[in-house]
SELO-436361 format. One record per residue: residue number from 0; residue in three letters; x negated, y negated, z of N, C-alpha, C, O in turn. Coordinates in steps of 0.05 Angstrom, whole numbers, always signed. Layout:
n|res|n_px|n_py|n_pz|ca_px|ca_py|ca_pz|c_px|c_py|c_pz|o_px|o_py|o_pz
NUM|ALA|X|Y|Z|X|Y|Z|X|Y|Z|X|Y|Z
...
//
This chain:
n|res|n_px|n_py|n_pz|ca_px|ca_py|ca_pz|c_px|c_py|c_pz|o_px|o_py|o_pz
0|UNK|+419|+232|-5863|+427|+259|-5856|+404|+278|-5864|+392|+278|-5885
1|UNK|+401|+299|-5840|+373|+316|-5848|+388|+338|-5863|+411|+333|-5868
2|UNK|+378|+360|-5870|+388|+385|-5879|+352|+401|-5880|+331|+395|-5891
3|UNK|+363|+427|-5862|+330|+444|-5860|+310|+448|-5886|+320|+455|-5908
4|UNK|+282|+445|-5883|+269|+442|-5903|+274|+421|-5916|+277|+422|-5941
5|UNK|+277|+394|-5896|+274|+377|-5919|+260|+345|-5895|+263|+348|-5871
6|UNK|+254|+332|-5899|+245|+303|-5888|+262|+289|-5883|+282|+295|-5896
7|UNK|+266|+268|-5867|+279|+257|-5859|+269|+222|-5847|+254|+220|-5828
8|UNK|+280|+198|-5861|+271|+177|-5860|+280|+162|-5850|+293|+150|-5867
9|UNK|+283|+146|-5818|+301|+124|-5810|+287|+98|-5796|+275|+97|-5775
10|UNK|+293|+79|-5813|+274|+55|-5804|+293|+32|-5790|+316|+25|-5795
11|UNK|+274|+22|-5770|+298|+1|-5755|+270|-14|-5738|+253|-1|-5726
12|UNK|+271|-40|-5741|+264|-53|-5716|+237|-60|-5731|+224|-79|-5721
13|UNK|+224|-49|-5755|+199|-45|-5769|+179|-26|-5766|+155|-31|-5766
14|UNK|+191|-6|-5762|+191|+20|-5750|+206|+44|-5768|+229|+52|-5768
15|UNK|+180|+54|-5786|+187|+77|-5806|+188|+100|-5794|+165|+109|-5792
16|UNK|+209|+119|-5781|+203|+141|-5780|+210|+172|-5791|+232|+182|-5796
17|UNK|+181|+183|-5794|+187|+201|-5811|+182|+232|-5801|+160|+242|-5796
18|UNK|+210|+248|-5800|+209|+272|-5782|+205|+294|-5804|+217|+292|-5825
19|UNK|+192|+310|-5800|+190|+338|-5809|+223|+355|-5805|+232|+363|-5783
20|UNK|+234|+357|-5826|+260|+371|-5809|+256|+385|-5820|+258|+381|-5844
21|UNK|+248|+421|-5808|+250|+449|-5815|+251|+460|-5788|+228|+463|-5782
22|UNK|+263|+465|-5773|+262|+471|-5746|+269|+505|-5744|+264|+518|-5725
23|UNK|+281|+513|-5765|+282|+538|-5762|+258|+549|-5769|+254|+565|-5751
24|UNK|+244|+549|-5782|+220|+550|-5793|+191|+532|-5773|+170|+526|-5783
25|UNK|+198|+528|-5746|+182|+517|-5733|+169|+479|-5750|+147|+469|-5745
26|UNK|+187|+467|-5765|+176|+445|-5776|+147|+451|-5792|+127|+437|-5791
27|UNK|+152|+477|-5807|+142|+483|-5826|+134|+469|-5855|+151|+476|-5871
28|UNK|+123|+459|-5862|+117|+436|-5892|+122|+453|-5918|+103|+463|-5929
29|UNK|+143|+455|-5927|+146|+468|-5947|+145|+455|-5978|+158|+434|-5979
30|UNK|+132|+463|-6003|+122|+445|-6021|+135|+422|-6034|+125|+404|-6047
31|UNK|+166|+431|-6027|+180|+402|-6036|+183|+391|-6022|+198|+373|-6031
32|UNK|+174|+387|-5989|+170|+368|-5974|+140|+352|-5970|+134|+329|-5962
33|UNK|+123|+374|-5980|+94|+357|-5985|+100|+338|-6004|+91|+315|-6003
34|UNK|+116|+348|-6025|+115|+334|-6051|+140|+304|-6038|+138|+284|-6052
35|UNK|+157|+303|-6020|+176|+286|-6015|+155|+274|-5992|+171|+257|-5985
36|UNK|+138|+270|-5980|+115|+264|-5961|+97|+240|-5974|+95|+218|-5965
37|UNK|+88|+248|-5992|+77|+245|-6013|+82|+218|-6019|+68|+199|-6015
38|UNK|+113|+222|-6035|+130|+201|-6048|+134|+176|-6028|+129|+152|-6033
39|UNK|+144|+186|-6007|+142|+161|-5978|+130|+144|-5974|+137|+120|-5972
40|UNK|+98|+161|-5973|+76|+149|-5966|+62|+127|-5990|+43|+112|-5986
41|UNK|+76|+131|-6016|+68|+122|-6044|+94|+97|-6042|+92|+75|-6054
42|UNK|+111|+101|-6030|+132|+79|-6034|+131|+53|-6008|+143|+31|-6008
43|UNK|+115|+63|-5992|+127|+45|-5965|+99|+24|-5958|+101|+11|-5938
44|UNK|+80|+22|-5972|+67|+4|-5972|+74|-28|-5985|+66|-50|-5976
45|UNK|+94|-24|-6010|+110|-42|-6014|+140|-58|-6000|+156|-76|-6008
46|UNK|+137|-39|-5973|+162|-49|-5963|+160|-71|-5939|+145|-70|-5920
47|UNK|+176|-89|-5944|+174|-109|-5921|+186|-105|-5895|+178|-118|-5876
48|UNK|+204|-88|-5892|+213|-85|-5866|+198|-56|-5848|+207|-48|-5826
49|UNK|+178|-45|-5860|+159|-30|-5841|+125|-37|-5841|+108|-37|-5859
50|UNK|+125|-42|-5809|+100|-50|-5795|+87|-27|-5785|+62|-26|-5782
51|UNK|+104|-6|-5779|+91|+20|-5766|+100|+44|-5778|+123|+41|-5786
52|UNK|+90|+65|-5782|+103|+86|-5785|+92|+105|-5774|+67|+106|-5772
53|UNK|+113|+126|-5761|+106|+146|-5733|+119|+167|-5759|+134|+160|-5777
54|UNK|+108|+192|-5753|+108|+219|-5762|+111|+239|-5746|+90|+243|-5733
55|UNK|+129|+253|-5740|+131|+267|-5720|+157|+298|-5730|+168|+299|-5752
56|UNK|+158|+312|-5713|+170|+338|-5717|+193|+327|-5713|+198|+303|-5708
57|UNK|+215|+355|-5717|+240|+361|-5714|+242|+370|-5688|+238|+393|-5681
58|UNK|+249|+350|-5672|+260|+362|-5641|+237|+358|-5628|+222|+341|-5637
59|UNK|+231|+374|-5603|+212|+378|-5585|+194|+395|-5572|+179|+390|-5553
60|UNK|+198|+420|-5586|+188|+432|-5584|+163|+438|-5607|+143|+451|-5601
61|UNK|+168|+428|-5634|+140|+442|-5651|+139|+414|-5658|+160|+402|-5658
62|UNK|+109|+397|-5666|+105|+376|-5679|+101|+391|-5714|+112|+376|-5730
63|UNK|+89|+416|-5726|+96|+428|-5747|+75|+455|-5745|+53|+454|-5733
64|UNK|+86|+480|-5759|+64|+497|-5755|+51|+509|-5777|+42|+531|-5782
65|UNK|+54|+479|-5793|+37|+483|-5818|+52|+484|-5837|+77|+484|-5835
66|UNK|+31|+487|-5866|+49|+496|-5890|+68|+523|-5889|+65|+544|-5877
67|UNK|+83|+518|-5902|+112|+546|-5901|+96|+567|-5919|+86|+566|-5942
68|UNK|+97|+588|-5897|+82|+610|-5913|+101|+622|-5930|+89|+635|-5947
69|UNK|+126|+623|-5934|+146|+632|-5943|+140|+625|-5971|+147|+638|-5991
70|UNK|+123|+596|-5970|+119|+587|-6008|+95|+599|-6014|+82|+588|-6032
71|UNK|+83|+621|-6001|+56|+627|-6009|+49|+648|-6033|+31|+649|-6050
72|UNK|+80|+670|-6023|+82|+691|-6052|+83|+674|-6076|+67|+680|-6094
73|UNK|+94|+659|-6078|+92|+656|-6107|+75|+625|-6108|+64|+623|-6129
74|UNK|+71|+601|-6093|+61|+585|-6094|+31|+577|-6089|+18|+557|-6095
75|UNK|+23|+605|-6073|-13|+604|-6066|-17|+630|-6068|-25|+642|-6048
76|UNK|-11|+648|-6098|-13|+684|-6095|-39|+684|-6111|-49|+706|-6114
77|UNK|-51|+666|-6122|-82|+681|-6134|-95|+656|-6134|-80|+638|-6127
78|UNK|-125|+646|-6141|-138|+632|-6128|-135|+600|-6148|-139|+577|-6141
79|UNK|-126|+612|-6175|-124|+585|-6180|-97|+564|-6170|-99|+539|-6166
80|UNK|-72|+580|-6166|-41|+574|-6148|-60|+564|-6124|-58|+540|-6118
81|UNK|-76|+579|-6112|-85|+574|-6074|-94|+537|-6083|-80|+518|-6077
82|UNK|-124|+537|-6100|-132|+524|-6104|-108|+484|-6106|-111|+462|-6095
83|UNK|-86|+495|-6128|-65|+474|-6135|-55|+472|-6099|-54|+452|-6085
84|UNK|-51|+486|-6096|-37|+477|-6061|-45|+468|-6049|-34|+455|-6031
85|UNK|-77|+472|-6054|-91|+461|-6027|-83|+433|-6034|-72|+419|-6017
86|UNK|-89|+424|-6060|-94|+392|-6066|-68|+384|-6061|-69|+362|-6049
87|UNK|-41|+393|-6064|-26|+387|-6060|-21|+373|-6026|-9|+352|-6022
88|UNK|-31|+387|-6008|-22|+389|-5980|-54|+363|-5976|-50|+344|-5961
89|UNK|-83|+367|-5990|-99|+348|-5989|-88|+324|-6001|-88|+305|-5985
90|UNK|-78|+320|-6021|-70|+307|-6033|-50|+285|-6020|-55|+261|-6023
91|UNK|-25|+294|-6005|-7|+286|-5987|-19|+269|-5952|-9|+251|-5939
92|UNK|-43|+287|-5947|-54|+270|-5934|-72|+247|-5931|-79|+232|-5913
93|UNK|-76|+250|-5951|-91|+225|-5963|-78|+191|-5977|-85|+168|-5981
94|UNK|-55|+213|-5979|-27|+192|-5981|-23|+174|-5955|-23|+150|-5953
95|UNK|-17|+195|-5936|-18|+180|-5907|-34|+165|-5907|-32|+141|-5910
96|UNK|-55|+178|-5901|-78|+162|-5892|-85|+133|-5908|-103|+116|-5903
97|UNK|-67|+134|-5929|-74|+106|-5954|-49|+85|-5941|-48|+61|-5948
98|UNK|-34|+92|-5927|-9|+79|-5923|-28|+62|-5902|-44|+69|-5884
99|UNK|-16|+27|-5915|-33|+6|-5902|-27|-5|-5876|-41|-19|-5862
100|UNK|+6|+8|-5872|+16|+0|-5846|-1|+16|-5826|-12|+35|-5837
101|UNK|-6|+12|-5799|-12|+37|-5777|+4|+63|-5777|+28|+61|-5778
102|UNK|-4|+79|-5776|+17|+104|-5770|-1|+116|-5739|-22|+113|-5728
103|UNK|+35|+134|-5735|+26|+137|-5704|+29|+173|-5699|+52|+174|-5707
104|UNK|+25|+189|-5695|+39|+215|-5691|+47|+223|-5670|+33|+223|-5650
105|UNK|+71|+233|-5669|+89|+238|-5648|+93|+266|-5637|+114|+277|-5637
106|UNK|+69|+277|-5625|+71|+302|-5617|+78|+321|-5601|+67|+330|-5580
107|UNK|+100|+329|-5612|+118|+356|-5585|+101|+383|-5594|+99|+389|-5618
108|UNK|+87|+401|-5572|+88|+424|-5585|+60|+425|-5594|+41|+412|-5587
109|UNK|+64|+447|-5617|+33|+456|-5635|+39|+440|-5656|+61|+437|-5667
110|UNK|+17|+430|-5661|+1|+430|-5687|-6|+442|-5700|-28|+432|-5704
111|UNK|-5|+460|-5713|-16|+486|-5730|-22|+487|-5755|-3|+485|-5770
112|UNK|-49|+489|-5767|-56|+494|-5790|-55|+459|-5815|-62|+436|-5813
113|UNK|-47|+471|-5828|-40|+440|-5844|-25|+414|-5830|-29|+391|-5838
114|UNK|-9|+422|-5808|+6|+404|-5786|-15|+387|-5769|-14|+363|-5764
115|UNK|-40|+412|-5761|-62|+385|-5749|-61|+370|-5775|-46|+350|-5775
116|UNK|-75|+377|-5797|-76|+363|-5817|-72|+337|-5828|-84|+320|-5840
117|UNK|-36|+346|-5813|-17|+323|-5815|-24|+299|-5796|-30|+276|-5801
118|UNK|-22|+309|-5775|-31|+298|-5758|-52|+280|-5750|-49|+258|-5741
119|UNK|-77|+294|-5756|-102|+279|-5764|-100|+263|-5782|-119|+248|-5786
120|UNK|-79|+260|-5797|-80|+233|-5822|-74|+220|-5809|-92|+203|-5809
121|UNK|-56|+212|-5791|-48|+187|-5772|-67|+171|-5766|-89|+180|-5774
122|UNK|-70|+152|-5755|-87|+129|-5747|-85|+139|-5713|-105|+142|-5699
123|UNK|-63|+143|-5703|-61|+137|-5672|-40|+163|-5668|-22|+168|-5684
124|UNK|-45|+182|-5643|-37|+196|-5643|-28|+202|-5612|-43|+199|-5594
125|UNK|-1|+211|-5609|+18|+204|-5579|+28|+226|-5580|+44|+234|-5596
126|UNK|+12|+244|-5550|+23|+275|-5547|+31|+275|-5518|+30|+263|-5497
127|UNK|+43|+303|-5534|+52|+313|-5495|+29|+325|-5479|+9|+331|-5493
128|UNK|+28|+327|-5466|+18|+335|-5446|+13|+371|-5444|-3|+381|-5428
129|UNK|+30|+387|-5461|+25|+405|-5458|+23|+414|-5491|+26|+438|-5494
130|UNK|+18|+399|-5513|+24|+404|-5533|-11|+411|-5551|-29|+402|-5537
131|UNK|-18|+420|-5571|-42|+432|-5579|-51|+433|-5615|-37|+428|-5635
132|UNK|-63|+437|-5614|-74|+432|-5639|-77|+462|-5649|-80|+476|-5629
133|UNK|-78|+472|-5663|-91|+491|-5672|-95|+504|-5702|-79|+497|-5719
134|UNK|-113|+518|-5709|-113|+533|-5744|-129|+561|-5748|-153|+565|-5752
135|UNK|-113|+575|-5745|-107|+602|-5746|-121|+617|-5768|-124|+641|-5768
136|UNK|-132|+597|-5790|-149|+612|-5815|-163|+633|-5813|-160|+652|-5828
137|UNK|-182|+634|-5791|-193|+655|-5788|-183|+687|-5779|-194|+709|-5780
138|UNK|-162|+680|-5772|-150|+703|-5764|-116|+722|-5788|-99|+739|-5785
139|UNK|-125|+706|-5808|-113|+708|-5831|-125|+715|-5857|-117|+726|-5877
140|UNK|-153|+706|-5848|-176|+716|-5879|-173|+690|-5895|-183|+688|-5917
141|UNK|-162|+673|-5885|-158|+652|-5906|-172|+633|-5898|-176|+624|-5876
142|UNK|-185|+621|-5929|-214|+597|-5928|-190|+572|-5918|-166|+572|-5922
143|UNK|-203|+556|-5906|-198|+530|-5900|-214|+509|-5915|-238|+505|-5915
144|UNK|-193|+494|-5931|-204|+479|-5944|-233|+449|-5935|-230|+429|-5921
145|UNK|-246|+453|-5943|-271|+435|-5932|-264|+405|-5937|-281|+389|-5928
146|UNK|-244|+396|-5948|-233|+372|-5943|-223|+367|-5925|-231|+349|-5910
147|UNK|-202|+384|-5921|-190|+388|-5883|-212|+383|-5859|-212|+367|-5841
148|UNK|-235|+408|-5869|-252|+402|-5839|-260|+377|-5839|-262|+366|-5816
149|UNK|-267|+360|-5865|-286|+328|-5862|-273|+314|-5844|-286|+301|-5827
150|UNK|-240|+315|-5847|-213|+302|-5837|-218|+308|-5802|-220|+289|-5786
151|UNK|-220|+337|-5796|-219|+340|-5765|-243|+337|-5761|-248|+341|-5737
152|UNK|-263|+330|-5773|-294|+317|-5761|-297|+303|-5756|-312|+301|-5737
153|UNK|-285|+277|-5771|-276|+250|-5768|-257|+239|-5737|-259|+220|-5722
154|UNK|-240|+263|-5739|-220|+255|-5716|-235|+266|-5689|-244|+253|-5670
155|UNK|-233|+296|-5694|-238|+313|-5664|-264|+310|-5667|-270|+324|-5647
156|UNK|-283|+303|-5676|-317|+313|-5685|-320|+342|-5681|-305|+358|-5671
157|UNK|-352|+345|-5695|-358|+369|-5699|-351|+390|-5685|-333|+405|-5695
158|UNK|-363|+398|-5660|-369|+404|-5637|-331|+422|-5635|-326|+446|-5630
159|UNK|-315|+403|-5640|-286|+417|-5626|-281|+433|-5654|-271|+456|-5653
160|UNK|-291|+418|-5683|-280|+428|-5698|-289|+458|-5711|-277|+473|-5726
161|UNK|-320|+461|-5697|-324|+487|-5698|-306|+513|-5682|-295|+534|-5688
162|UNK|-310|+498|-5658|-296|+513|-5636|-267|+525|-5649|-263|+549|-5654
163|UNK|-243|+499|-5654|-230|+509|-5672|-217|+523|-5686|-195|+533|-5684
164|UNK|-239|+523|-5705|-240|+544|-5726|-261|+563|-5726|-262|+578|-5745
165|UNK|-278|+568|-5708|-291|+598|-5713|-270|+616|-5698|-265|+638|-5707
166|UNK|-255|+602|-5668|-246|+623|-5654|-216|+623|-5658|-202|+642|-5652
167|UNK|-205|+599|-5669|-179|+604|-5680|-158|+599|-5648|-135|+607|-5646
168|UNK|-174|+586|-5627|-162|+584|-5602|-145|+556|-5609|-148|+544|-5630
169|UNK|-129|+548|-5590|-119|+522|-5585|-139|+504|-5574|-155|+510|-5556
170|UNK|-137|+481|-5587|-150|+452|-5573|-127|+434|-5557|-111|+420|-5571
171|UNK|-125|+434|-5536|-105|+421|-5527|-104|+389|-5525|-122|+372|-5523
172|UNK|-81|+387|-5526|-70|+351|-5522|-97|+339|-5500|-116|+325|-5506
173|UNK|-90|+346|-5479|-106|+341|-5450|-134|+333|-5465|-140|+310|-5470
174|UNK|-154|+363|-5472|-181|+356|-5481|-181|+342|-5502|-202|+328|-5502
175|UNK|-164|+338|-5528|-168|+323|-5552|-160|+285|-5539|-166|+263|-5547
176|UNK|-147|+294|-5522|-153|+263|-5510|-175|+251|-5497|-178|+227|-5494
177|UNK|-196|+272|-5486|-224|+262|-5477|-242|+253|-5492|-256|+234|-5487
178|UNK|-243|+273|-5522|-251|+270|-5540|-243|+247|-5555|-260|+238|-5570
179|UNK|-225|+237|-5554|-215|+201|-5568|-192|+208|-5586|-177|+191|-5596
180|UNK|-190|+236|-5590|-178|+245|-5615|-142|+231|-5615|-130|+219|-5633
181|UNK|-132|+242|-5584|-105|+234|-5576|-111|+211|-5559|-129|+211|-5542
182|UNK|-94|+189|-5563|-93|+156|-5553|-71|+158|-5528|-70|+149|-5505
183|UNK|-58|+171|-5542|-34|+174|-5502|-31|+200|-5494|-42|+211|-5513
184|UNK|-24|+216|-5480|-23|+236|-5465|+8|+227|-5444|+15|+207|-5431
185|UNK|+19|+253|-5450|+46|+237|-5426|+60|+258|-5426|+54|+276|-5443
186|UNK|+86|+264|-5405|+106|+290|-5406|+122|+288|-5425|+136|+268|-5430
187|UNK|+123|+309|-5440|+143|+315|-5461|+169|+295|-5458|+180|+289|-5479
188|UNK|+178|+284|-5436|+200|+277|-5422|+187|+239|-5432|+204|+225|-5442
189|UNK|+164|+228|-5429|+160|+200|-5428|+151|+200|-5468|+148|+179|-5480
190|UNK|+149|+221|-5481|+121|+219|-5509|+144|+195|-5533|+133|+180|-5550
191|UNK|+173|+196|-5528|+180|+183|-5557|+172|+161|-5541|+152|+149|-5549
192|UNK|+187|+151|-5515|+184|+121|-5510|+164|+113|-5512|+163|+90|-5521
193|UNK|+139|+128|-5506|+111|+109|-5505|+100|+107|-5530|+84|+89|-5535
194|UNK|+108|+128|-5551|+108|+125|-5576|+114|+93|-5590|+100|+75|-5599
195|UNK|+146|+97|-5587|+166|+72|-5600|+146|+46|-5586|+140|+26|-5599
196|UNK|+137|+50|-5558|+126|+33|-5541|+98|+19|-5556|+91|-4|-5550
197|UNK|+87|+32|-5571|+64|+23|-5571|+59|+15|-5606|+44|-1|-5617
198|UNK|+82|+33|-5619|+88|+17|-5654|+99|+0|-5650|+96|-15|-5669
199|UNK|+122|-15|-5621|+129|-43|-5627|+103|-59|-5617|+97|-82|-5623
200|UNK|+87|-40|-5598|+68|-69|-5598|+55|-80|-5615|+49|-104|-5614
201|UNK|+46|-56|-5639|+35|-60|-5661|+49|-82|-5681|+38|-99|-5695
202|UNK|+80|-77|-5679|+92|-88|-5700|+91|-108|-5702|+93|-118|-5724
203|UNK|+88|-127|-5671|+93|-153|-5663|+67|-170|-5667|+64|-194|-5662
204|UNK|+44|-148|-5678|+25|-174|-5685|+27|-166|-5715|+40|-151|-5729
205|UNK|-4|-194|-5719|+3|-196|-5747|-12|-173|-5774|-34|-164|-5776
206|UNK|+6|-171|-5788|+11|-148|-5800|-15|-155|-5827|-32|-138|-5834
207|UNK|-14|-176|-5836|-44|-175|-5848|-67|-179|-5839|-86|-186|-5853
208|UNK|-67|-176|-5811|-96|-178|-5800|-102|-145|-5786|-123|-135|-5777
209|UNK|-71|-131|-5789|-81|-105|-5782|-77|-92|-5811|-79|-67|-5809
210|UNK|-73|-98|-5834|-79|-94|-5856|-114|-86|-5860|-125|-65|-5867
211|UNK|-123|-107|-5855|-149|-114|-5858|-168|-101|-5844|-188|-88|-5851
212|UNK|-159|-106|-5823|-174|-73|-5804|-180|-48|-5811|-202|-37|-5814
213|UNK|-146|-38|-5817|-151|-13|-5827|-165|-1|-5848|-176|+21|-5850
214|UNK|-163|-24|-5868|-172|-20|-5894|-218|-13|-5888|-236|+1|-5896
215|UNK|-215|-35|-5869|-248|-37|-5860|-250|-10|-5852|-262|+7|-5865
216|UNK|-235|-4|-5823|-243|+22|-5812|-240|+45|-5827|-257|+63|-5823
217|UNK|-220|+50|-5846|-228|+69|-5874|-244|+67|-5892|-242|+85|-5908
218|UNK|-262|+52|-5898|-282|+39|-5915|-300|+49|-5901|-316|+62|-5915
219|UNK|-305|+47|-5873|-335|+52|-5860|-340|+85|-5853|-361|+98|-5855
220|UNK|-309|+93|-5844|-310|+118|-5839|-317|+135|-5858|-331|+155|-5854
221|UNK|-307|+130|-5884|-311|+141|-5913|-336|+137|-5924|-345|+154|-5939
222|UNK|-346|+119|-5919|-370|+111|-5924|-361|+100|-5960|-376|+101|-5979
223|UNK|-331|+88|-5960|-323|+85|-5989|-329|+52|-5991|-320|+36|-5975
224|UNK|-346|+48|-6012|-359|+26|-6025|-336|+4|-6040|-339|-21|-6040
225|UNK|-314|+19|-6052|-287|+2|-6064|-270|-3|-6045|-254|-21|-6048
226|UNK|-271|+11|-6024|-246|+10|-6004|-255|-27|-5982|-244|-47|-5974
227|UNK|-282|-15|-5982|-292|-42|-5973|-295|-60|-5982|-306|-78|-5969
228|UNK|-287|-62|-6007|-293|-89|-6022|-263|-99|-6020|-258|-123|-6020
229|UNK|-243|-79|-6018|-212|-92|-6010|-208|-97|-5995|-194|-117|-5993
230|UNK|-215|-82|-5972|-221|-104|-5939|-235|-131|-5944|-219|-150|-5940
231|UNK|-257|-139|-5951|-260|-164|-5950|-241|-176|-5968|-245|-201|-5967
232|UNK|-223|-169|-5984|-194|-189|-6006|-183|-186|-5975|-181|-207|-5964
233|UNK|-178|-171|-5964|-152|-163|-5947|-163|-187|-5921|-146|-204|-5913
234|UNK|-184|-187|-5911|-204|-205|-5903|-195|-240|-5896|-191|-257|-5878
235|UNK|-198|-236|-5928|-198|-269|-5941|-163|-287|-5942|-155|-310|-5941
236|UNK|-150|-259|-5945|-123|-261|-5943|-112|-267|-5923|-93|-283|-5921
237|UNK|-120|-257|-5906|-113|-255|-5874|-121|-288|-5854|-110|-299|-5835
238|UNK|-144|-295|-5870|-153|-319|-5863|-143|-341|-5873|-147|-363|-5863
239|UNK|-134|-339|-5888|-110|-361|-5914|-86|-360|-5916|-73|-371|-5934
240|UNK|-73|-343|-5890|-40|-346|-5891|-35|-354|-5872|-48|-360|-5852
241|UNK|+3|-355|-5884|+18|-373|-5862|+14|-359|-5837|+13|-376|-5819
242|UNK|+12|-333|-5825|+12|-319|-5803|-15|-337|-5784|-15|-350|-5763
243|UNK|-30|-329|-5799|-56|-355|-5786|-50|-378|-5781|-62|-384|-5761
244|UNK|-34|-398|-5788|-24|-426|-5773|-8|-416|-5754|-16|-420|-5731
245|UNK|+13|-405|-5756|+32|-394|-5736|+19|-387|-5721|+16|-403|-5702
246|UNK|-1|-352|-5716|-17|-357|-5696|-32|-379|-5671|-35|-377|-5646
247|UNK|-39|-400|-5692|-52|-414|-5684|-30|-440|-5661|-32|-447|-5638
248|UNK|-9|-448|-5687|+16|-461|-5668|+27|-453|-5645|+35|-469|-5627
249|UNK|+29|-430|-5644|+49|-413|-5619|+23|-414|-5598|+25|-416|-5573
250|UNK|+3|-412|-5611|-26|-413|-5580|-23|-436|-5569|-14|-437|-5546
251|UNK|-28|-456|-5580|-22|-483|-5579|+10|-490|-5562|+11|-504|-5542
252|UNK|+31|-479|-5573|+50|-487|-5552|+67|-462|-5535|+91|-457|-5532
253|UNK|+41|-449|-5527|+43|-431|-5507|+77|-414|-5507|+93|-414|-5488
254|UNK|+78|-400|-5539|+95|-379|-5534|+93|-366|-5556|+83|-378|-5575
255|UNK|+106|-335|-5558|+99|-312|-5578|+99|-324|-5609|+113|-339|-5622
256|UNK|+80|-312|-5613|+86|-329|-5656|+106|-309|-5669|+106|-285|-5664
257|UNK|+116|-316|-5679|+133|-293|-5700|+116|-293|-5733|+113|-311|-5749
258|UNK|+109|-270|-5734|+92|-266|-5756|+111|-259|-5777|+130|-245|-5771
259|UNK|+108|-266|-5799|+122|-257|-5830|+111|-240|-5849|+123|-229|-5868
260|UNK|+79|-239|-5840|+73|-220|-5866|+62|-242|-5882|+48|-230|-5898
261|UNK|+60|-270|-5886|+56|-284|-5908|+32|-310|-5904|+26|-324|-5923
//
């Protein structure tokens, strides 16, 4: 059960999903939901019954429009408070982005401000068709944290992420999909199915060989030296389990393997 300003978690099929519920508030991230975000993303790498996890808004119309400014009087009112929040909301995405399953984002609507954010932590990202990115800092006086931009450099590259943020315009679904940034594009009307559609395809292979991937493709992107040394464990693991005979059996008698994880 949701209740506004707060997260919401329902897993079925191996399939974590996790909604932003503040809808009055446009799916606003308010600090005890960064901080409940956080906790998710720190708990669900140990869980055996999720292969995917999709992140997505409350409803259909906003995917989130950022941190709740409502927590800013008293939670970002002078620069060392600003400073604790930022890490907080950096901090939370980095969480995501550590979660070893795939994650997918599920986008109705704007993206706004810390919500790209959110967003850009995902691995794979599934919008509507008429839905946008955007971060408004400049038109607020407010610095944007330079961790954030590394994040949308990585995703959107440079080039959009200036655009961006000098003019404070929308990047839309449409062009962030030319750019590589968005993986599906579809009508508001097709975005959960092809969503659900494409975490079961994920789910159904094997889960330590897309372990291992991810871990690589964060290692290289990061240019992080430890992260890559756990991809090759994750590597070595992947090549030494039961999922690997199974693979190998079900090729052999020509039908789907059922993978375990083991």
């Amino acid at each position: 059960m949701k209740t506004p300003g707060d997260i919401q978690i329902d897993i079925a099929d191996g399939i974590a999903t996790l909604r932003l519920a503040n809808p009055s508030r446009r799916n606003a991230v308010s600090s005890a939901m960064w901080q409940k975000i956080a906790a998710f993303a720190a708990e669900v790498p140990a869980r055996q019954d999720v292969r995917v996890v999709i992140i997505r808004g409350d409803g259909e119309q906003m995917f989130s429009a950022g941190a709740d400014i409502s927590d800013f009087a008293t939670a970002r009112s002078g620069e060392g408070q600003a400073r604790a929040y930022d890490d907080l909301v950096e901090n939370t995405c980095k969480a995501i982005e550590a979660i070893p399953q795939p994650t997918i984002g599920m986008i109705f609507g704007g993206c706004i401000g810390a919500g790209s954010s959110v967003a850009a932590s995902c691995d794979l990202r599934v919008a509507a068709d008429d839905a946008f990115f955007a971060v408004p800092a400049a038109k607020l006086g407010l610095g944007y944290d330079p961790r954030g931009i590394t994040r949308f450099i990585r995703v959107f590259g440079a080039g959009a992420t200036r655009q961006v943020l000098f003019t404070a315009d929308r990047l839309l679904a449409t062009r962030a999909h030319m750019l590589g940034a968005v993986h599906v594009v579809a009508p508001a009307s097709e975005v959960e199915a092809r969503a659900i559609a494409l975490a079961k395809q994920i789910a159904g292979n094997a889960p330590l060989t897309i372990k291992a991937a991810k871990a690589a493709i964060r290692a290289l992107v990061t240019d992080n030296s430890d992260l890559l040394a756990l991809a090759e464990q994750f590597y070595a693991a992947a090549d030494a389990s039961a999922d690997y005979a199974e693979g190998r059996k079900a090729f052999a008698e020509k039908r789907p393997p059922v993978f375990t994880g083991g």
